[in-house]
N, C-alpha and C positions, 0 to 999 in steps of 0.2 A: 473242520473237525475240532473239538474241543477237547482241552490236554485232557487223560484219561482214557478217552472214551470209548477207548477199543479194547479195554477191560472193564468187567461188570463191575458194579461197584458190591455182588453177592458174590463172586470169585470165593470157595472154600479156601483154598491158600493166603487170601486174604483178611479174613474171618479168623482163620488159626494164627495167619501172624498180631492181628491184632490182640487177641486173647492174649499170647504169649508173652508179647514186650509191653502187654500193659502189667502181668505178672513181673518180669523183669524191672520194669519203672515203678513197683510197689517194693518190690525187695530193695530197690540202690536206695527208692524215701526212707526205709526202715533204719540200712548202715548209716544214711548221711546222720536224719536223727540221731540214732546213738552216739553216733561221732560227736556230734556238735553236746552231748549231753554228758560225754565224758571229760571231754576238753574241758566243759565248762564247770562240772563237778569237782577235777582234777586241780584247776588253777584257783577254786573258791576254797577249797582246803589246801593246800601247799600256800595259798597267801594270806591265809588262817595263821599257819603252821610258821611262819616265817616270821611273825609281828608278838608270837607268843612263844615266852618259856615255862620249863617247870621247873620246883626246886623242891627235893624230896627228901624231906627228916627223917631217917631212921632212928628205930629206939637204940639207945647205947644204953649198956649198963652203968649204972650212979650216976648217971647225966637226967637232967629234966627236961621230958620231951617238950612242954609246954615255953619251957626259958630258953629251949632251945630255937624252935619253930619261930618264937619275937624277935630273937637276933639276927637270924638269918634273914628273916623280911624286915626288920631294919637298915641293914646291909642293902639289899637287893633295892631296897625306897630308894636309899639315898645314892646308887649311883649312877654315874653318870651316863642316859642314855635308855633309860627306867625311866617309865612312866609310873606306873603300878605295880607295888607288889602286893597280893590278896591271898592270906592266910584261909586256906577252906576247911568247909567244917570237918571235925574228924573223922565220919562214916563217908567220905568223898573216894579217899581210898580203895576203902573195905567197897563202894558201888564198882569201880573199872575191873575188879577181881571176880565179883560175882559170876560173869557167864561161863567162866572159866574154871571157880572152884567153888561154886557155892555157896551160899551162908552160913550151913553147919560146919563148915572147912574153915571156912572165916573167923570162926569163934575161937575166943583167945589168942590166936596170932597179933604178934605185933605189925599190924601195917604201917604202912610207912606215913607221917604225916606230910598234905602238899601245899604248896606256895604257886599261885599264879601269878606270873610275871608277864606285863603288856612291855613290850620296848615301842621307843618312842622313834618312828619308821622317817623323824625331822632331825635325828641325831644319831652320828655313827655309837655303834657300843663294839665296846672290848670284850669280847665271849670269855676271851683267856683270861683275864684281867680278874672278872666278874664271879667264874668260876675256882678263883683262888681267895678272891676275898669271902665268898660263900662258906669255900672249906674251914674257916672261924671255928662255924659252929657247927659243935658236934654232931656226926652222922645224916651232915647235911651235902647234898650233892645237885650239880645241874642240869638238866637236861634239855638239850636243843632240840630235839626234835627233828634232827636234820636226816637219823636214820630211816624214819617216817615220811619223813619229806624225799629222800630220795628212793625208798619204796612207792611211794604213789605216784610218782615221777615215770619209774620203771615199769610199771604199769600201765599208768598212761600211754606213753611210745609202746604197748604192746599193743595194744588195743585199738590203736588209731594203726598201728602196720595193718590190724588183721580187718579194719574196717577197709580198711583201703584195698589191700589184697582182695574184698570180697567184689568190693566193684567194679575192679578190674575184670575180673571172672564174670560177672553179670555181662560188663560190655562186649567181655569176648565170646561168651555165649548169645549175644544180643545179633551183634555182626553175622554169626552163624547161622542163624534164625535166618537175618533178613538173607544171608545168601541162598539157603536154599529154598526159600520162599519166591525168589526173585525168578530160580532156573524151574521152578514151577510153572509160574507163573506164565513164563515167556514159553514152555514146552505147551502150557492146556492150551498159549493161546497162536500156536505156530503156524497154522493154515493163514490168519491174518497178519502175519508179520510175513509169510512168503509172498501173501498178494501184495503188502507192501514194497518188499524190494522190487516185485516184477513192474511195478509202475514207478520205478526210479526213486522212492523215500530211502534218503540216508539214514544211516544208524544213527544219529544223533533228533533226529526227525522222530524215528520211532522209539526212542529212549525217551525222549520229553514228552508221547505220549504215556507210557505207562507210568514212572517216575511220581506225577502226579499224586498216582492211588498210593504208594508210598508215603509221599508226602504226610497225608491225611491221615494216612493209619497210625506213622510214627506221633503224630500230632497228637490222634485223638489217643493212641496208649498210653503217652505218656501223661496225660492229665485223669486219664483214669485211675491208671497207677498212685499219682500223688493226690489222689482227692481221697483213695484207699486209706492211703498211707496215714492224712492228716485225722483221717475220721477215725484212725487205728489209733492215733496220740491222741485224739478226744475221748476217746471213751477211756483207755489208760488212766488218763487225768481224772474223770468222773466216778473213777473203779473205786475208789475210797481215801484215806489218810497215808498208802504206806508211803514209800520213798520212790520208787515206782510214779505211782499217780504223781506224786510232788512233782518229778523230773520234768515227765508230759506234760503238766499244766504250765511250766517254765520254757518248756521248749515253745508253746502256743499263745500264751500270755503272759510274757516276759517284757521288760520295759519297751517301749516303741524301737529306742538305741540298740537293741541288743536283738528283740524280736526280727526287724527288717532285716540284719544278716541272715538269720536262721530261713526265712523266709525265701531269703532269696537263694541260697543253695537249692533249697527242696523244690523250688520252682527252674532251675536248670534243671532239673531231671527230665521235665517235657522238651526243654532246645535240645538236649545229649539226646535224646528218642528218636524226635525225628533229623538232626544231623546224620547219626549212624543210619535210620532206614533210609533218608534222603542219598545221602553219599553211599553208601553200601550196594544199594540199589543198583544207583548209576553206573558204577564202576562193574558190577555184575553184567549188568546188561548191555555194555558197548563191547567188554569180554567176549558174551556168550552170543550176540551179534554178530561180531569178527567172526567167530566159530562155524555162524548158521550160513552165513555168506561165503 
């Protein structure tokens, strides 16, 4: 007799689990995505954030903004641990304020003038140092950036908890699924599991035959699910220019280096499918076995 083959391979319980955890192995492709797309977003900006400063000229009164702003990024050239300092144009400002108060709000206020500062990531810099010799010039101040930095920080670790937390929940719904699909399974198909025992097949005997259909379903849901999932991040990518589509298209075709990770997460989704229907399975049925005997 061949493993299997004393369940149909059209078994309704069967049918319904595969539908189910191939929904399930499309939901944990979607969390893992995001996960890998915030991680990656999260560490390409905080290592932005870390290489760069600012240095922000406010207007003082009977000071010259313009003498002011040269001094400061003179200062800021020449020390040590500065690579660049890059005086921006004066409407730089007045653009980071915009979404927040407008253009006609913008009008006549004094904004502040800014300084972009690259440090040089081959030589330590003195922050304290840096930002005292800054204070020179009038209404000049620096910013690191670091509050920014440990905001998306904080965020990050929120978001990678709550992806995780999701899959967790997927698996533990996954396990449930195959549980009671299993005591299904084993109830539609109880006339031949009792002619089994009556001709002396152990329960492990009759576990490796059903087990099999598990096998398969776990297999084939979970590649259904990720084949969802990645056609879900293709069309994403193809959806237009926003930030969105950018992400998907990076998550898909990202350097070979970087891609083959990403890849290979989203491809455990089918080993975790059919582990849990494989093992879930088993475990159900030498159980409900023990039970029937």
């Amino acid at each position: 007799m061949k493993p299997g083959s004393i369940i149909p391979s059209n078994v309704a319980s069967l049918r319904s689990l595969t539908v189910t955890m191939a929904v399930m192995s499309y939901l944990a492709c979607l969390a893992i995505g995001a996960l890998i797309l915030v991680e990656r977003a999260v560490t390409n900006w905080t290592s932005g954030l870390s290489q760069e400063m600012t240095i922000q000229v406010a207007h003082v009164r009977d000071a010259d903004i313009d003498a002011e702003v040269a001094k400061a990024q003179a200062i800021a050239s020449g020390f040590p641990g500065v690579l660049k300092a890059e005086a921006l144009a004066d409407e730089a400002g007045a653009k980071l304020l915009e979404p927040w108060l407008g253009t006609r709000a913008l009008e006549g206020l004094p904004v502040p003038r800014l300084i972009r500062v690259l440090i040089d990531p081959n030589r330590p810099l003195d922050i304290e140092a840096l930002a005292t010799a800054i204070s020179a010039a009038k209404g000049a101040r620096l910013d690191t950036h670091r509050k920014w930095e440990a905001e998306l920080t904080r965020m990050a670790r929120a978001l990678s908890v709550l992806s995780y937390a999701i899959l967790l929940l997927i698996s533990v719904s996954a396990i449930a699924i195959v549980i009671f699909a299993t005591r299904a399974v084993l109830q539609a198909n109880r006339p031949i599991v009792d002619l089994l025992h009556l001709v002396g097949a152990r329960d492990s005997y009759i576990a490796r035959q059903i087990d099999g259909r598990f096998l398969r379903t776990g297999m084939l849901s979970g590649f259904i699910g990720v084949g969802l999932g990645l056609l879900t991040f293709l069309l994403l990518g193809l959806s237009g220019g926003g930030g969105m589509a950018a992400a998907s298209r990076s998550l898909l075709f990202s350097a070979p280096e970087t891609a083959i990770w990403s890849y290979l997460f989203l491809f455990a989704v089918p080993v975790a499918a059919t582990l849990i229907c494989l093992i879930t399975a088993r475990v159900t049925l030498m159980r409900r076995l023990g039970v029937v005997t």
